[in-house]
Backbone bond lengths (Angstrom), bond angles and torsions (degrees), N, CA, C in turn:
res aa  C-N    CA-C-N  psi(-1)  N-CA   C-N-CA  omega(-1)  CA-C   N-CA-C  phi
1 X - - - 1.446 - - 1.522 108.19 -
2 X 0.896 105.05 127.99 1.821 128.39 167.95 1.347 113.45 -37.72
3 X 1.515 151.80 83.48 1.316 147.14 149.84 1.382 112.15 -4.92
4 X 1.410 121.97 131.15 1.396 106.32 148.15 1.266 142.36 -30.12
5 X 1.523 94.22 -54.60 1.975 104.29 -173.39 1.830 102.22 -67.23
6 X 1.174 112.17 -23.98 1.672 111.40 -169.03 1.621 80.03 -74.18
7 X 1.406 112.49 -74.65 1.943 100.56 -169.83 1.810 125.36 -44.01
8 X 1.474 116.08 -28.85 1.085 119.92 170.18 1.517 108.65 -64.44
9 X 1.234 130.63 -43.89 1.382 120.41 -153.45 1.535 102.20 -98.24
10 X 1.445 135.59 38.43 1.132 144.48 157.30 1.600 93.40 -105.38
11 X 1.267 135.42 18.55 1.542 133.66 158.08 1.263 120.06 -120.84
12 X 1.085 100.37 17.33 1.733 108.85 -179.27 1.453 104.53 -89.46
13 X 1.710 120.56 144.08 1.563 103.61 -163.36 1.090 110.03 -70.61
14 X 1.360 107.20 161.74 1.755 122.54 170.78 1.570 121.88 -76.09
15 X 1.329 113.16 151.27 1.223 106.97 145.48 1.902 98.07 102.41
16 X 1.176 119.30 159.01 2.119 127.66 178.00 1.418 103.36 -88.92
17 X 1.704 88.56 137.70 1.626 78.63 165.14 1.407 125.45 -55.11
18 X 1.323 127.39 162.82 1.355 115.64 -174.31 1.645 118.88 146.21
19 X 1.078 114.36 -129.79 1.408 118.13 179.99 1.817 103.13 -80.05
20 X 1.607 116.43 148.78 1.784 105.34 173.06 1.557 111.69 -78.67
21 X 1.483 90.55 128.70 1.841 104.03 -177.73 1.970 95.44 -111.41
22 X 1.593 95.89 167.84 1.617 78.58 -174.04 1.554 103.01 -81.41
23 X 1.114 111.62 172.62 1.501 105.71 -179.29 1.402 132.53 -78.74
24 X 1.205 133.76 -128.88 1.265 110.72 165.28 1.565 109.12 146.35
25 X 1.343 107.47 -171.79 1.795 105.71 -173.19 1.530 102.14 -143.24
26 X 1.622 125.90 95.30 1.423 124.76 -144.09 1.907 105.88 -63.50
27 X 0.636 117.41 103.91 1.644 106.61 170.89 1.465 123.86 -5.95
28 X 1.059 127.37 146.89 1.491 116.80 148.32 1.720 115.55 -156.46
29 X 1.267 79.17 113.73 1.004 110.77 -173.34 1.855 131.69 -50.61
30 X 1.699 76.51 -51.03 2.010 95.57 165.95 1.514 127.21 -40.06
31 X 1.561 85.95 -46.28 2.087 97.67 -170.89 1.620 92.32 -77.59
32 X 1.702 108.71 156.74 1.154 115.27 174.29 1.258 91.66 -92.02
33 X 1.329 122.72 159.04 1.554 128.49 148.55 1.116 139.38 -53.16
34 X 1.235 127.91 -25.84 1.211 145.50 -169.10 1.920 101.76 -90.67
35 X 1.471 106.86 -35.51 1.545 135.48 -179.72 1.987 98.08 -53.79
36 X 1.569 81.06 -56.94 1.792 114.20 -159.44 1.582 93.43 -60.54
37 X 1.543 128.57 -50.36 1.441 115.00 -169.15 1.221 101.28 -109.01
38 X 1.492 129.55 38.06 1.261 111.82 161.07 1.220 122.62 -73.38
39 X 1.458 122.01 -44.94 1.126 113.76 178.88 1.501 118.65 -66.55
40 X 1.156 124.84 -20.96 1.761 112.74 165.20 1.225 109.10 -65.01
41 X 1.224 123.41 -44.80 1.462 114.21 -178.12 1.664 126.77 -73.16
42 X 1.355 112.70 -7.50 1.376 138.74 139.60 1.588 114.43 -26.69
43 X 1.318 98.25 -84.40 1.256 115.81 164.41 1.396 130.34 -22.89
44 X 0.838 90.40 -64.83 2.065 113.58 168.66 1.311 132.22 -78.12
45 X 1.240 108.45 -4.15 1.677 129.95 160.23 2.221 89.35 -55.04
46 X 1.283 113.89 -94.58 1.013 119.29 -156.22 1.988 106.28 -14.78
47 X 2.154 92.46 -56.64 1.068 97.76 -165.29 1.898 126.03 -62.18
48 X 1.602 102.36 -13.14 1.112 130.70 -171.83 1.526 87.86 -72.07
49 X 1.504 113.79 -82.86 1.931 108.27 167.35 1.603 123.74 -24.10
50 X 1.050 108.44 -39.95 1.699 102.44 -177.00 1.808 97.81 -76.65
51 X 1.064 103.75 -48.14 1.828 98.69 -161.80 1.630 100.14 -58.55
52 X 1.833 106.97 -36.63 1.641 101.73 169.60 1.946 125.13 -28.75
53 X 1.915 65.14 -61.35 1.927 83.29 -165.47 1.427 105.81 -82.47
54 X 1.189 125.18 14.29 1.734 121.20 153.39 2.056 90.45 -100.60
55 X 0.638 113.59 11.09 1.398 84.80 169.46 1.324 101.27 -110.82
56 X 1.155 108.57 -41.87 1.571 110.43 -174.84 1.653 113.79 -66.66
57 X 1.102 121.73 -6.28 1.330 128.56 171.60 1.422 111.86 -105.34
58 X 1.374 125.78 -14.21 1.433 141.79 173.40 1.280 105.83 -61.00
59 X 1.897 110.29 -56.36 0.955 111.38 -178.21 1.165 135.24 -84.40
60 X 1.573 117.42 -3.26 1.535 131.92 160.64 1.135 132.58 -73.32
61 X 2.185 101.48 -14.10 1.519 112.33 177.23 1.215 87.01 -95.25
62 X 1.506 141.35 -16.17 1.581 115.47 -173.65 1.412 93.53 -107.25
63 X 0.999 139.97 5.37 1.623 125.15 142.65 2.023 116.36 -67.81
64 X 1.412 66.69 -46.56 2.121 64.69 178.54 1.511 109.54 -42.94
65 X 1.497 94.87 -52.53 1.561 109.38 -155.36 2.035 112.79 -67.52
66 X 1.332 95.42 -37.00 1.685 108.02 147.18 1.087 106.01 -40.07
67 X 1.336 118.07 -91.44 1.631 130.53 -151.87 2.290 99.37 -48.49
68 X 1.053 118.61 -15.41 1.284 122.67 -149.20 1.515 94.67 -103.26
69 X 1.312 100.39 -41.81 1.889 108.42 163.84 0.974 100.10 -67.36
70 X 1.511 128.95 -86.64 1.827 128.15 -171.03 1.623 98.97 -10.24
71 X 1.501 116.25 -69.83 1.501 108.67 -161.28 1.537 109.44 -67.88
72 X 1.366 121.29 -44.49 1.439 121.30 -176.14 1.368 115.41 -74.41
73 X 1.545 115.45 -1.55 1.652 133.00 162.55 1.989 107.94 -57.40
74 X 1.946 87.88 -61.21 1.301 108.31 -173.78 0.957 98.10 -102.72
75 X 1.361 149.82 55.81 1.575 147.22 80.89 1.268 127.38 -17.36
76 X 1.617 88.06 -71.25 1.338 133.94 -142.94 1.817 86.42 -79.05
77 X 1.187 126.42 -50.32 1.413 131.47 163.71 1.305 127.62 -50.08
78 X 0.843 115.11 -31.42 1.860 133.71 -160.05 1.692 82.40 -96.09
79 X 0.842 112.53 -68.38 2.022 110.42 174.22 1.672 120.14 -58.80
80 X 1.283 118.41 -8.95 1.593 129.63 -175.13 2.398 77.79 -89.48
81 X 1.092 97.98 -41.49 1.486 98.46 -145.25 1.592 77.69 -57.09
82 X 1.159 102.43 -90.72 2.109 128.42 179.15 1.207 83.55 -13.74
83 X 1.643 164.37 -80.13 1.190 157.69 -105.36 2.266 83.97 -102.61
84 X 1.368 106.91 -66.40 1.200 102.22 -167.96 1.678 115.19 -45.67
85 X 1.443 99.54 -33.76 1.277 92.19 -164.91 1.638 111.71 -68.28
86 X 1.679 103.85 -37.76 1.301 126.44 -158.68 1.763 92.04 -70.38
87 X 1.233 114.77 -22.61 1.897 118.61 -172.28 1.356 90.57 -89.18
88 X 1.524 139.32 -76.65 1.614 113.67 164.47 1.281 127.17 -15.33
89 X 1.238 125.97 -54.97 1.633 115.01 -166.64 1.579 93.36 -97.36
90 X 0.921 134.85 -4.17 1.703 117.58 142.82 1.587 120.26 -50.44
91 X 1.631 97.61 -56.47 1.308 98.00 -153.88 1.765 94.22 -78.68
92 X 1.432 129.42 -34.45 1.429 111.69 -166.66 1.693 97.26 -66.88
93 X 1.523 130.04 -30.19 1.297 120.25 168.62 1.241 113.42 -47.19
94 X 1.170 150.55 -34.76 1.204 150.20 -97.70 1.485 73.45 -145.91
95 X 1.248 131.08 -63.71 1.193 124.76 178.24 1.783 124.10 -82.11
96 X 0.983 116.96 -9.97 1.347 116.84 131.22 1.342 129.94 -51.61
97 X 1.204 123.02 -51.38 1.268 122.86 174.39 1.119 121.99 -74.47
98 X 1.544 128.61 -9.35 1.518 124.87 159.89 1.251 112.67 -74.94
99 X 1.350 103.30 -44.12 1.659 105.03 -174.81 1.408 120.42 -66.74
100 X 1.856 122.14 -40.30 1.238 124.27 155.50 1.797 118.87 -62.72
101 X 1.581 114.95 -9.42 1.575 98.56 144.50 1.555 153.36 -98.46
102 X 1.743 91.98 2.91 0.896 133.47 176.10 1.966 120.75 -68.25
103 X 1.270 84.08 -59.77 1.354 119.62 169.64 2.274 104.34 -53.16
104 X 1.214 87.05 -65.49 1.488 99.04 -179.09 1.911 107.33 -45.20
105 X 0.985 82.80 -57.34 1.911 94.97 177.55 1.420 112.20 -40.39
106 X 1.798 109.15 -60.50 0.979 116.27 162.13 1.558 138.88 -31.39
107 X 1.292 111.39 -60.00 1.219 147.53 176.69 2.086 97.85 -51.18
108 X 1.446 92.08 -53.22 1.750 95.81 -175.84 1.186 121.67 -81.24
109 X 1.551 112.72 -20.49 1.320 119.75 139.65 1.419 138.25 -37.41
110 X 1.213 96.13 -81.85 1.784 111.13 168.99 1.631 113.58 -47.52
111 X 1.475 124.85 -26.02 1.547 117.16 -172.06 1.728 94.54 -96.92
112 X 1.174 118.39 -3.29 1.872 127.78 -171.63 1.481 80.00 -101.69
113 X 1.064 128.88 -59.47 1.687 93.30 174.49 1.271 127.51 -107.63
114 X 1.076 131.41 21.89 1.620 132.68 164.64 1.661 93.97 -82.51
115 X 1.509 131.91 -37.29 1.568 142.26 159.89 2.027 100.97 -22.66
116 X 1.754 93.21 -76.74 1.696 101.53 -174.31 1.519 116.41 -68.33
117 X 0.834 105.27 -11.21 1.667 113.94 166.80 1.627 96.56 -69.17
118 X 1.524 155.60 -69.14 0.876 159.53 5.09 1.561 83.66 145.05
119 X 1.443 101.08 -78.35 1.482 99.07 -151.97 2.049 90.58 -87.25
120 X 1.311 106.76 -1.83 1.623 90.29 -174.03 1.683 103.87 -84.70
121 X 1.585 107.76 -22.71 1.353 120.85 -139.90 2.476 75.01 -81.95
122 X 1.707 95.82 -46.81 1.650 103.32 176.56 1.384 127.73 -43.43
123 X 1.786 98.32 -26.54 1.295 103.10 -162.19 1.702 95.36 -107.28
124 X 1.430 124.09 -12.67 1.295 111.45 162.77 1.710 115.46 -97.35
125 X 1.017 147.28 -5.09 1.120 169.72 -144.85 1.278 107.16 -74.74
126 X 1.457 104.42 -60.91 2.077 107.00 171.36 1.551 113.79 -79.60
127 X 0.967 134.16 4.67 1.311 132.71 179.48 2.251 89.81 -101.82
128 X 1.232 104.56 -69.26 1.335 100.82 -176.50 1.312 129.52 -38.58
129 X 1.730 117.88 -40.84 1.288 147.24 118.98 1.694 110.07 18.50
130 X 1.724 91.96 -98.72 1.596 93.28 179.84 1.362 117.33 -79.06
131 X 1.584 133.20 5.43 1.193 129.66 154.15 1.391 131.27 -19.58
132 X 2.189 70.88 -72.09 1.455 120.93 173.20 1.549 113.44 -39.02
133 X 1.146 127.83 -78.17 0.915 155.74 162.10 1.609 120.16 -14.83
134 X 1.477 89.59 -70.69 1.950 103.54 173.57 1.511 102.09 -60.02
135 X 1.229 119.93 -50.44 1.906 121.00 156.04 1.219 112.36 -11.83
136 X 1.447 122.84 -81.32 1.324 145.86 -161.42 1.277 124.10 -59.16
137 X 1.678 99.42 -41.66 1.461 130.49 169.63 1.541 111.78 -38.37
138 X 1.975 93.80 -56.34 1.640 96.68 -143.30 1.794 70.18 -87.53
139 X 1.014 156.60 -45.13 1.297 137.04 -136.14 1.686 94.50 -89.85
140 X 1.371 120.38 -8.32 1.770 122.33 165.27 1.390 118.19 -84.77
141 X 1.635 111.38 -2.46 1.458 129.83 -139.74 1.378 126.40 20.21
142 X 1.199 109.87 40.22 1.671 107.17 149.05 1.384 120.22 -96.03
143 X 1.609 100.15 133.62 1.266 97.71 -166.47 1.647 100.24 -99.46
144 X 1.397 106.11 -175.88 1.969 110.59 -149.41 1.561 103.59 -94.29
């Protein structure tokens, strides 16, 4: 592994005192590269572990957070159900109860005139009566 001071001193300026050359960062050739950034990438191991374990906890809060919908999904269903059912047996009451007032009407209908049937049949009754009667009379030949 690469020393610090060996990686630092490939930034030391280039070039003799003397005339201005452009500047620069001298090669070196000796160190491997892979040698050269190990120790930065050293470094970044730790940070490499943390970004792991935020993911891996990222993805345990977006499992939670799934699992938390799923149920408050099927909550939310399980209460759609209880409501539908409970709005059906409103409404077939509801329609029961038109039809059993329906029915009733009916009913007060039909006894409002089976009534005038009643009182017409009362109010012709003694006349039909001695119709009857004067009928019977003349075909016994007694007359009235």
């Amino acid at each position: 592994m690469a020393r610090l001071r060996d990686f630092l001193q490939r930034f030391r300026p280039a070039g003799i005192p003397g005339a201005a050359a452009p500047a620069g960062v001298p090669a070196d050739y000796v160190a491997d590269p892979a040698t050269e950034l190990e120790a930065v990438f050293s470094f970044l191991e730790e940070t490499r572990e943390r970004c792991a374990r935020e993911r891996r906890a990222a993805r345990l809060r977006a499992e939670e957070t799934r699992d938390h919908a799923r149920a408050r999904a099927a909550d939310v269903l399980s209460a759609a159900r209880v409501e539908a059912t409970a709005a059906r047996a409103r409404a077939a009451s509801s329609a029961r109860l038109r039809a059993e007032e329906e029915a009733a009407a009916l009913l007060r209908d039909a006894e409002a005139a089976a009534e005038r049937v009643r009182e017409r049949a009362a109010e012709r009754m003694p006349d039909l009566v001695a119709l009857a009667v004067a009928e019977v009379r003349a075909l016994a030949g007694d007359p009235p």
